[in-house]
Biopython code that builds the backbone (N, CA, C, O; Angstrom):
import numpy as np
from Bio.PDB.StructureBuilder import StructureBuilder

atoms = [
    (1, "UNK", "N", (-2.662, 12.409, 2.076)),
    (1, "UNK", "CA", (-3.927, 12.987, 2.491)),
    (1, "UNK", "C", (-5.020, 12.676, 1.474)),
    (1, "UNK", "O", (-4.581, 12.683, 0.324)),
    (2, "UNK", "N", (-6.184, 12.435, 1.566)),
    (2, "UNK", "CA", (-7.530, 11.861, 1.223)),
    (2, "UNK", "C", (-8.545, 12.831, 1.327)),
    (2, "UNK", "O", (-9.039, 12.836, 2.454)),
    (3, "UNK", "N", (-9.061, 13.704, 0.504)),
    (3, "UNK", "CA", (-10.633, 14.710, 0.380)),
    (3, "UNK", "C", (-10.820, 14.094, 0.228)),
    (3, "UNK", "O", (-10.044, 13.228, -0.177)),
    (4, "UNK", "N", (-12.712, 13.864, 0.505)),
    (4, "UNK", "CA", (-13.920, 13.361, 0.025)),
    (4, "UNK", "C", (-14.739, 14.436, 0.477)),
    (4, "UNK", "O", (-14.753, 14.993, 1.574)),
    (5, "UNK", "N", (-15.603, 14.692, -0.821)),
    (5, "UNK", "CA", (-16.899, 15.376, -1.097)),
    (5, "UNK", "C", (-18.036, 14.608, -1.300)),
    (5, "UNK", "O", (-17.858, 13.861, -2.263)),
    (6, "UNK", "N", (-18.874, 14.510, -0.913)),
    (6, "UNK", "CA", (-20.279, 13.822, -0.471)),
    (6, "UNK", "C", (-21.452, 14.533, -0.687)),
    (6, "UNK", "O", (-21.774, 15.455, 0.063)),
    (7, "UNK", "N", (-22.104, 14.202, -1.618)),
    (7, "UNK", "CA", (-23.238, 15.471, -1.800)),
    (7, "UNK", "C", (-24.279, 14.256, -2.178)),
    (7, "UNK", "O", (-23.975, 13.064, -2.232)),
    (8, "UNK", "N", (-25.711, 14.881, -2.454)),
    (8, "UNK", "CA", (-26.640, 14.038, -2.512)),
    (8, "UNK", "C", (-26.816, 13.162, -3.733)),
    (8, "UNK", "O", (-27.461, 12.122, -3.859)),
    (9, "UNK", "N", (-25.891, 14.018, -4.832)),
    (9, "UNK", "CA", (-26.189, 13.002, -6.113)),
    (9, "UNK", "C", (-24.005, 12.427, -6.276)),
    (9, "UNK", "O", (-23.707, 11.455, -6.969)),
    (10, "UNK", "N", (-23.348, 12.915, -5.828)),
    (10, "UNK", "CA", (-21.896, 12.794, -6.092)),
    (10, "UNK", "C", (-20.997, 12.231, -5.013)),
    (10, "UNK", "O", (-21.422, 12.105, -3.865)),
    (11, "UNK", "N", (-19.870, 11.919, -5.323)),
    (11, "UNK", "CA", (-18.885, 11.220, -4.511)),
    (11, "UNK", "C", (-18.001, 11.434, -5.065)),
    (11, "UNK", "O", (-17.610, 10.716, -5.986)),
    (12, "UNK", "N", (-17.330, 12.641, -4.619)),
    (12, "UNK", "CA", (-15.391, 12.907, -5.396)),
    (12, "UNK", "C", (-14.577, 12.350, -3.926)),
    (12, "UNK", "O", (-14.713, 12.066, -2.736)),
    (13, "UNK", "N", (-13.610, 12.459, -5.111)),
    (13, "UNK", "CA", (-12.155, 12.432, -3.587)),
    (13, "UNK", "C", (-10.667, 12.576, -4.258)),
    (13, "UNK", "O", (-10.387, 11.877, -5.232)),
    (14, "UNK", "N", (-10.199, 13.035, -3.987)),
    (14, "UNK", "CA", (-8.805, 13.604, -4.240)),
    (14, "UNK", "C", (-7.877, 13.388, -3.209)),
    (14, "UNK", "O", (-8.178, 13.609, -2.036)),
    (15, "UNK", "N", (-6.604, 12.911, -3.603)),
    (15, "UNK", "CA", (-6.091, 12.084, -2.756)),
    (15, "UNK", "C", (-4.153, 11.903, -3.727)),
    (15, "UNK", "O", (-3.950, 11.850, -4.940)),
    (16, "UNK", "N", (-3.394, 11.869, -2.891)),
    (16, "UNK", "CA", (-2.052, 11.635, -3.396)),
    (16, "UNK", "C", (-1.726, 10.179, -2.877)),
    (16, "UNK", "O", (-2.088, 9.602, -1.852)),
    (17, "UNK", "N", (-0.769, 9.702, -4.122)),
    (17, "UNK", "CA", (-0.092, 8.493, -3.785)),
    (17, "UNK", "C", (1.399, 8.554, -4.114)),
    (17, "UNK", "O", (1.952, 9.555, -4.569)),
    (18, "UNK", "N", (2.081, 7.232, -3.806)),
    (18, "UNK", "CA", (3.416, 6.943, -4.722)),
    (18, "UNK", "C", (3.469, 5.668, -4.817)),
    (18, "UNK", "O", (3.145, 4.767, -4.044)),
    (19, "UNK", "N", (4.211, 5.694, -6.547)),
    (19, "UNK", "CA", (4.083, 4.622, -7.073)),
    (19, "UNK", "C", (5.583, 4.535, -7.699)),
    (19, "UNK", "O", (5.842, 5.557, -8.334)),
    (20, "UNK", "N", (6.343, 3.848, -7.689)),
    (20, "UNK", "CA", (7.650, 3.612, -8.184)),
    (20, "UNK", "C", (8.764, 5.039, -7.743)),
    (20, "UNK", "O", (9.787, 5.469, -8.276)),
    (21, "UNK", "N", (8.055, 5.424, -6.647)),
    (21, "UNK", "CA", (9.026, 6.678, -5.841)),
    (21, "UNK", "C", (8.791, 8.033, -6.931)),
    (21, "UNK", "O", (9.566, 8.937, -7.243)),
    (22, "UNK", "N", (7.662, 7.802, -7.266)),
    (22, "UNK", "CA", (6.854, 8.939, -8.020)),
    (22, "UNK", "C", (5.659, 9.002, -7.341)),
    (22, "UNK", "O", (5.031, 8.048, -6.882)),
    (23, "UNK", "N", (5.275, 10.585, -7.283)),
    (23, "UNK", "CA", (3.888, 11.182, -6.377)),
    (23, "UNK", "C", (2.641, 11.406, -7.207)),
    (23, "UNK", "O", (2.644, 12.361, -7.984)),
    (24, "UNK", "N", (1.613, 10.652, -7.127)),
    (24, "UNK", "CA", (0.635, 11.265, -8.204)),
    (24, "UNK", "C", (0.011, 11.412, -7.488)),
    (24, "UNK", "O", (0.164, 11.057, -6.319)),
    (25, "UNK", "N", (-1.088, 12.102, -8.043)),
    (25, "UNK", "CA", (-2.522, 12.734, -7.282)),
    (25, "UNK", "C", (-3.740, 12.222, -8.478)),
    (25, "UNK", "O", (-3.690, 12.384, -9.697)),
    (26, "UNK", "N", (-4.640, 11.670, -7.794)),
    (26, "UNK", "CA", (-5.916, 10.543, -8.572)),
    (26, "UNK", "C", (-6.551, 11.185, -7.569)),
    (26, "UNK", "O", (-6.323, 11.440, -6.386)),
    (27, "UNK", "N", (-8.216, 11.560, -9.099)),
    (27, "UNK", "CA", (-9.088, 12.369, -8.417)),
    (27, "UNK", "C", (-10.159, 11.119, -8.916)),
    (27, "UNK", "O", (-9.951, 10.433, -9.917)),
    (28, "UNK", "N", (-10.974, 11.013, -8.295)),
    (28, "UNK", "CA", (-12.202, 10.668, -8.712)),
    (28, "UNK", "C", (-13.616, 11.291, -8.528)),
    (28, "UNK", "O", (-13.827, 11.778, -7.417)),
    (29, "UNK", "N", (-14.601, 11.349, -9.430)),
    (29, "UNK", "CA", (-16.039, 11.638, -9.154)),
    (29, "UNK", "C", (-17.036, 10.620, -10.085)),
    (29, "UNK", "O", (-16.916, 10.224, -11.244)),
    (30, "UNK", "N", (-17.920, 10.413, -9.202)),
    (30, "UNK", "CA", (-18.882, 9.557, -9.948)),
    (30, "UNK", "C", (-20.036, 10.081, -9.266)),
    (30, "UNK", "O", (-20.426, 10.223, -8.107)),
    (31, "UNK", "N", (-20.452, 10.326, -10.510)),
    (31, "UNK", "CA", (-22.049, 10.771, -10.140)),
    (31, "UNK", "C", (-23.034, 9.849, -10.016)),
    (31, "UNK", "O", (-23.273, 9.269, -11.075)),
    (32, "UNK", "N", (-23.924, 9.394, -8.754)),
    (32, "UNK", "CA", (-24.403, 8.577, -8.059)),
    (32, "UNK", "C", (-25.920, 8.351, -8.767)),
    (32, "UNK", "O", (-26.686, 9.273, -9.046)),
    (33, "UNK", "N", (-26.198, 6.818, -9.008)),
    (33, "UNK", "CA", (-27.450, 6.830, -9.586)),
    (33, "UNK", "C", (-28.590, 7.300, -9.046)),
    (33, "UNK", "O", (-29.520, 7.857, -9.630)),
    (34, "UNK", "N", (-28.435, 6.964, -7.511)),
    (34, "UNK", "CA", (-29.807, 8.097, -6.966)),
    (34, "UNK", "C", (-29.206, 9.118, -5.891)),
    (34, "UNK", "O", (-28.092, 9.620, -6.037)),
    (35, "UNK", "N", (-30.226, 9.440, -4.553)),
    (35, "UNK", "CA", (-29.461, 10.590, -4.204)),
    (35, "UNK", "C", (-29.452, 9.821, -2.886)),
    (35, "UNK", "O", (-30.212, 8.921, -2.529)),
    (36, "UNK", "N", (-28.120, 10.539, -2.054)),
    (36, "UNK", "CA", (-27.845, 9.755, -0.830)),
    (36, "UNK", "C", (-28.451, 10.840, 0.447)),
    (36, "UNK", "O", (-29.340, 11.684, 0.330)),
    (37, "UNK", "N", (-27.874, 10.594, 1.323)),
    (37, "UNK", "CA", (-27.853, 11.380, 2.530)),
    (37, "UNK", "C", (-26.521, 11.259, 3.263)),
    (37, "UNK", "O", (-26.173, 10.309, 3.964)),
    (38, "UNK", "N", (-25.772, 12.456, 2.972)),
    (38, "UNK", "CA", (-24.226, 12.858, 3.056)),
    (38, "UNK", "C", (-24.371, 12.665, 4.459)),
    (38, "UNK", "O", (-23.639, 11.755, 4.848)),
    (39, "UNK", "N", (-25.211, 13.315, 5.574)),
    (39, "UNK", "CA", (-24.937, 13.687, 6.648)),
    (39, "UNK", "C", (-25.129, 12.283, 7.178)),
    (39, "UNK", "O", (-24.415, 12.132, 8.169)),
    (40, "UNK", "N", (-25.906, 11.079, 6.853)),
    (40, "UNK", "CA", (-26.134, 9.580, 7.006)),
    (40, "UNK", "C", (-25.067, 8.860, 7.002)),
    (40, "UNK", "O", (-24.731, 8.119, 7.926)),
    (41, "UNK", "N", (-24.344, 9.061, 5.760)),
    (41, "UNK", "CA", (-23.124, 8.289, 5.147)),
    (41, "UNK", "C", (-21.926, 8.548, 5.757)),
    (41, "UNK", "O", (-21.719, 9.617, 6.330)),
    (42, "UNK", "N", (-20.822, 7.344, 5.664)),
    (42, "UNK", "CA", (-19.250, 7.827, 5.759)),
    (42, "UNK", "C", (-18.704, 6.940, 4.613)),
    (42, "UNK", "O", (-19.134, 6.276, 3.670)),
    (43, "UNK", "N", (-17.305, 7.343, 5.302)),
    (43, "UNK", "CA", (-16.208, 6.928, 4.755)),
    (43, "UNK", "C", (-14.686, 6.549, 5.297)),
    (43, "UNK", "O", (-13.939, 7.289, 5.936)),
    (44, "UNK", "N", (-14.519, 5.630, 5.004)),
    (44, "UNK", "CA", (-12.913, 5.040, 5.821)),
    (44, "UNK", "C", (-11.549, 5.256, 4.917)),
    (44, "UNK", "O", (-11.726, 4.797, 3.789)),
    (45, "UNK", "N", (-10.268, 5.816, 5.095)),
    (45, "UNK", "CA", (-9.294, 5.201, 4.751)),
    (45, "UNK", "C", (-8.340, 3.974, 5.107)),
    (45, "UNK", "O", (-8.150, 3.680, 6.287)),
    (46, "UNK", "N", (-7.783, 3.310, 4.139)),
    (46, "UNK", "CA", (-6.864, 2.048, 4.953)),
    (46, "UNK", "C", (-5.847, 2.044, 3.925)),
    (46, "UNK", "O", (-5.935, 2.693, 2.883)),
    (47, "UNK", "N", (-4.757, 1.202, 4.285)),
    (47, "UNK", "CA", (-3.537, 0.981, 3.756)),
    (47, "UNK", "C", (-3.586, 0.824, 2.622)),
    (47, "UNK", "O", (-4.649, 0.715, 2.012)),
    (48, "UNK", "N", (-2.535, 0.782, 2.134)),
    (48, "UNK", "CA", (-2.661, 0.732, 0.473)),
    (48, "UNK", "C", (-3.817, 1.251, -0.526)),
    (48, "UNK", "O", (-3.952, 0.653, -1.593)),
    (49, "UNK", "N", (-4.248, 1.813, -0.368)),
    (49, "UNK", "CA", (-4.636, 3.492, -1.407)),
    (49, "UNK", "C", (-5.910, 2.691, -1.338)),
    (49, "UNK", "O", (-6.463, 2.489, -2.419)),
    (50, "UNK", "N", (-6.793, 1.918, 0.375)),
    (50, "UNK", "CA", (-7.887, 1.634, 0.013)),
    (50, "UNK", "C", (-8.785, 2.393, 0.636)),
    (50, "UNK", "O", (-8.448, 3.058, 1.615)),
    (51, "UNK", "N", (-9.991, 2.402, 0.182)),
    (51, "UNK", "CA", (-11.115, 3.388, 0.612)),
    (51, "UNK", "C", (-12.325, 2.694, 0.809)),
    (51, "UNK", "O", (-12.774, 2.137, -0.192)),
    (52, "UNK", "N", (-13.067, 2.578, 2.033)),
    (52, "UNK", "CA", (-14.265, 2.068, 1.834)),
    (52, "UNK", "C", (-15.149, 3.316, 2.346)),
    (52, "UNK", "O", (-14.972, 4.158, 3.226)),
    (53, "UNK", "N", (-16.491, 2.998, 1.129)),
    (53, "UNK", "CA", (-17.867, 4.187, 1.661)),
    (53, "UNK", "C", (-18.923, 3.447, 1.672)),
    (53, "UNK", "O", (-19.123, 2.392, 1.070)),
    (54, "UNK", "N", (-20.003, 4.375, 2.796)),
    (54, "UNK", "CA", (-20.903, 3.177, 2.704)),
    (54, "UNK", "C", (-21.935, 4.545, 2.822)),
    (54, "UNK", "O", (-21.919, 5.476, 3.628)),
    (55, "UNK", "N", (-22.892, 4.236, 1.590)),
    (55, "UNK", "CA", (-23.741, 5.611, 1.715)),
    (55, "UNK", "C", (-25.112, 5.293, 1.964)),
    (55, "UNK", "O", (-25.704, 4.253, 1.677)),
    (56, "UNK", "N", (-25.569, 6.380, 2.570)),
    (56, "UNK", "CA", (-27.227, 6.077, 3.194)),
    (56, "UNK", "C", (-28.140, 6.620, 2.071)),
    (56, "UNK", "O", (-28.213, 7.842, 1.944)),
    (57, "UNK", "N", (-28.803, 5.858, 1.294)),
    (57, "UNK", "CA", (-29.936, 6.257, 0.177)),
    (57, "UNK", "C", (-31.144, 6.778, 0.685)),
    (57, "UNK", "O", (-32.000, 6.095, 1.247)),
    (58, "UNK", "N", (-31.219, 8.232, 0.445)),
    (58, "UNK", "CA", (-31.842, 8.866, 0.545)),
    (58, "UNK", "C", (-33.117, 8.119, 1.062)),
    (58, "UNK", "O", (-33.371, 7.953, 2.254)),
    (59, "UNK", "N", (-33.951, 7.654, -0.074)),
    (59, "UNK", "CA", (-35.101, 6.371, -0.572)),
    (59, "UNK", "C", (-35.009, 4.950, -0.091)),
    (59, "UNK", "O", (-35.115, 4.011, -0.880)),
    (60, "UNK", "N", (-34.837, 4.804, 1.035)),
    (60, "UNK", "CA", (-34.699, 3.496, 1.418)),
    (60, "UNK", "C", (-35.776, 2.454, 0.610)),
    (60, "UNK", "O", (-36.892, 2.372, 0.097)),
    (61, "UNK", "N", (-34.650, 1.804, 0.891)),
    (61, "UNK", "CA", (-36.101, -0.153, -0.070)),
    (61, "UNK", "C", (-35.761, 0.359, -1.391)),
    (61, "UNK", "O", (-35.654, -0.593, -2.164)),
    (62, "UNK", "N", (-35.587, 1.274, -1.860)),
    (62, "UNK", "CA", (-35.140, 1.365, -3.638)),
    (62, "UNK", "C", (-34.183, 0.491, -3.957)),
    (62, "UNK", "O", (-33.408, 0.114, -3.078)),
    (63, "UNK", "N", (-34.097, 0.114, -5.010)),
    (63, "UNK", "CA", (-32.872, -0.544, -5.818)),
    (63, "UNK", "C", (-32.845, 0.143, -6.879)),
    (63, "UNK", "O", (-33.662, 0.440, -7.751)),
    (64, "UNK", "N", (-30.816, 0.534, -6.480)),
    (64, "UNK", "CA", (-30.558, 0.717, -8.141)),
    (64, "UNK", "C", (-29.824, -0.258, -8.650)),
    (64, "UNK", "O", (-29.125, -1.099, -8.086)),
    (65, "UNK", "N", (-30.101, -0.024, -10.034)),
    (65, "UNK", "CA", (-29.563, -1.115, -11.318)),
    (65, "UNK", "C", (-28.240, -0.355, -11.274)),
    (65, "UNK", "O", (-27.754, 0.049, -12.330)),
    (66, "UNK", "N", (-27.750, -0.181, -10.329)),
    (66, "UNK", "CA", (-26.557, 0.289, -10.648)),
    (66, "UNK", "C", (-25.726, 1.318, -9.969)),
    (66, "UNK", "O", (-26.559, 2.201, -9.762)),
    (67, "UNK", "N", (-24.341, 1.842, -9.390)),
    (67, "UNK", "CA", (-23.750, 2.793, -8.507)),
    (67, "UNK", "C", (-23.631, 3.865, -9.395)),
    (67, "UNK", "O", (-24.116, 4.912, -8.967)),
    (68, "UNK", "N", (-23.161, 3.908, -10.431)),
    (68, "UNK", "CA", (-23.357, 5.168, -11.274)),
    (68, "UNK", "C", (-24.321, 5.584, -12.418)),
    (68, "UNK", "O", (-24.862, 4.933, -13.312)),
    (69, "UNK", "N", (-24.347, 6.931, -12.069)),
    (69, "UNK", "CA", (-26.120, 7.646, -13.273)),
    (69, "UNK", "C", (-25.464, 7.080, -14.361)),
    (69, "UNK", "O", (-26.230, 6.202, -14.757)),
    (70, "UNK", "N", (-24.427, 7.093, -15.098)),
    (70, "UNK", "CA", (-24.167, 7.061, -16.437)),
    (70, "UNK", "C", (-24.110, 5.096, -16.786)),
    (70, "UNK", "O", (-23.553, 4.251, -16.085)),
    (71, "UNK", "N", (-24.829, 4.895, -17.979)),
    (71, "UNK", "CA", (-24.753, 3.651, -17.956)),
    (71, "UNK", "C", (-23.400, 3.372, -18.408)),
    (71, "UNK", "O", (-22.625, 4.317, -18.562)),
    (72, "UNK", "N", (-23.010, 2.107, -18.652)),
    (72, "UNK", "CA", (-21.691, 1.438, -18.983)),
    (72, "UNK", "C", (-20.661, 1.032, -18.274)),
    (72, "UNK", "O", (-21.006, 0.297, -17.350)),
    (73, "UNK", "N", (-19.408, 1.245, -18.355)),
    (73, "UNK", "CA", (-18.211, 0.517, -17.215)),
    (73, "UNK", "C", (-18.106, 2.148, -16.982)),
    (73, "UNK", "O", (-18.459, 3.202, -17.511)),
    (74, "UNK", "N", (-17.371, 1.642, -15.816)),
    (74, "UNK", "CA", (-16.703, 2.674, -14.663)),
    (74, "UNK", "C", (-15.635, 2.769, -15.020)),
    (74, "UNK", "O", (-15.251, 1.632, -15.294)),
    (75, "UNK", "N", (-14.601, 3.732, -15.259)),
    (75, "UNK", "CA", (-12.989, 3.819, -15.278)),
    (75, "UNK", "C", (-12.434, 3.348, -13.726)),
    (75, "UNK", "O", (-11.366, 2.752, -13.583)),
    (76, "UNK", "N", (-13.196, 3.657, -12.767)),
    (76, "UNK", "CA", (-13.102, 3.394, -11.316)),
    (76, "UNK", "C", (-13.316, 2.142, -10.755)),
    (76, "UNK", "O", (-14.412, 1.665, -11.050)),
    (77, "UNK", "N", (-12.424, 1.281, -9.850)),
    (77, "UNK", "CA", (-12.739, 0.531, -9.637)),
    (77, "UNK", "C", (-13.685, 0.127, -8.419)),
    (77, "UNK", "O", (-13.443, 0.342, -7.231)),
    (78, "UNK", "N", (-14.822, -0.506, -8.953)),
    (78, "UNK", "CA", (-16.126, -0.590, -7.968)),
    (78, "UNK", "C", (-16.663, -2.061, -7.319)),
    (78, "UNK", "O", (-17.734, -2.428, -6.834)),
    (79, "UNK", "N", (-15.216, -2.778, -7.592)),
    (79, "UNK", "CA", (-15.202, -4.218, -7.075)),
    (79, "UNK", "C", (-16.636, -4.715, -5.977)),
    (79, "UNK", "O", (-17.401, -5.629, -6.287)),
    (80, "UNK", "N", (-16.740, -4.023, -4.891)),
    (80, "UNK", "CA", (-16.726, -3.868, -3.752)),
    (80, "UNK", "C", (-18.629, -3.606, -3.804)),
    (80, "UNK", "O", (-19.345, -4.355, -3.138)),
    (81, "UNK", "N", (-19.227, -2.497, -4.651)),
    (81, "UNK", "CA", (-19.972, -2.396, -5.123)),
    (81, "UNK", "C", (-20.894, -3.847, -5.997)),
    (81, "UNK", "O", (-22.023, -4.337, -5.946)),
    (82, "UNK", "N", (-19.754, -4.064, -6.669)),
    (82, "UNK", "CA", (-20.325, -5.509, -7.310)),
    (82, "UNK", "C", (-20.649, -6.487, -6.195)),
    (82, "UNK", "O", (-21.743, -6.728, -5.685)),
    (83, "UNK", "N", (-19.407, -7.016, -5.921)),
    (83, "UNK", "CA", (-19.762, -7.623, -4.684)),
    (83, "UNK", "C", (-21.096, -7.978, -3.805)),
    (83, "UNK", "O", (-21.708, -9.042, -3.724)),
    (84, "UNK", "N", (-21.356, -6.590, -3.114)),
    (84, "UNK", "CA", (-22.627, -6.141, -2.203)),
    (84, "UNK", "C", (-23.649, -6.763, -3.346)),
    (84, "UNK", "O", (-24.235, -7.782, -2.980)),
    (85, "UNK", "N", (-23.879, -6.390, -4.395)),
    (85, "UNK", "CA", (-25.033, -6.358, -5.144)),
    (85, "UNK", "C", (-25.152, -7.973, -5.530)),
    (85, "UNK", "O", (-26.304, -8.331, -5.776)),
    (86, "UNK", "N", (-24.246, -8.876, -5.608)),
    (86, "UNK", "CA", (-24.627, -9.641, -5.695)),
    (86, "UNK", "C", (-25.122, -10.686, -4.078)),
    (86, "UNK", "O", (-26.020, -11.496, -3.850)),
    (87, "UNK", "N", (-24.348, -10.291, -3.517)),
    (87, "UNK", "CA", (-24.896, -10.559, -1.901)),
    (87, "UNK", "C", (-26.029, -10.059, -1.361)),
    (87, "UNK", "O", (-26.314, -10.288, -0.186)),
    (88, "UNK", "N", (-26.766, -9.353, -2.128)),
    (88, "UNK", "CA", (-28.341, -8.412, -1.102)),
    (88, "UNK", "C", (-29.138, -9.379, -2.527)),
    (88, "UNK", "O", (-30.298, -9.785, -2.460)),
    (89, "UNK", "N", (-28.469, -9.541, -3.415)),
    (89, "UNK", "CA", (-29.658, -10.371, -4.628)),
    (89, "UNK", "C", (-30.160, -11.917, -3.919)),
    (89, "UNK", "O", (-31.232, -12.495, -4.103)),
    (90, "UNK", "N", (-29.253, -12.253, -3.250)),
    (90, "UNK", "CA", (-29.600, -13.695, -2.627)),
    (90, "UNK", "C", (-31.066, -13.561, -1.941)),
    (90, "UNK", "O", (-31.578, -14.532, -1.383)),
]
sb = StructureBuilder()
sb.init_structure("model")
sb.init_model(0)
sb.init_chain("A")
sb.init_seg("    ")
for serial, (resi, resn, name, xyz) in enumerate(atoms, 1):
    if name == "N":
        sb.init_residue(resn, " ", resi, " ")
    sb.init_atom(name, np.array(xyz, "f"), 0.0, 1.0, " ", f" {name:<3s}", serial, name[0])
structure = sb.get_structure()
């Protein structure tokens, strides 16, 4: 099972897996560089512990320098994020 919390500045989700016939539970939150519109946005689960979100910015036509407020690397992986950003730069 997969929570997600969606709020205008955040994106958690809590969620169980197994990994070598051991159960863990991986939470994530990242606090969002600007603010979205929860009721705009979703979110998908798929196989193998993947997740896609696609959130509606509040501020349309803005660009951020970035998916999370805090500068530096992410512990989270935001592949997907990178990705997009270099595809809307073209």
């Amino acid at each position: 099972d997969v929570k997600v919390n969606l709020t205008e500045s955040s994106f958690e989700l809590e969620g169980f897996g197994h990994h070598s016939s051991v159960r863990k539970r991986y939470v994530v939150n990242v606090r969002l560089f600007g603010d979205v519109l929860p009721q705009e946005s979703s979110w998908s689960a798929a196989s193998v512990g993947r997740l896609t979100a696609m959130l509606q910015k509040a501020a349309p036509g803005t660009k951020w320098s970035r998916l999370t407020k805090e500068k530096g690397g992410s512990k989270h992986q935001l592949t997907s994020w990178l990705d997009m950003q270099e595809r809307w730069a073209e």
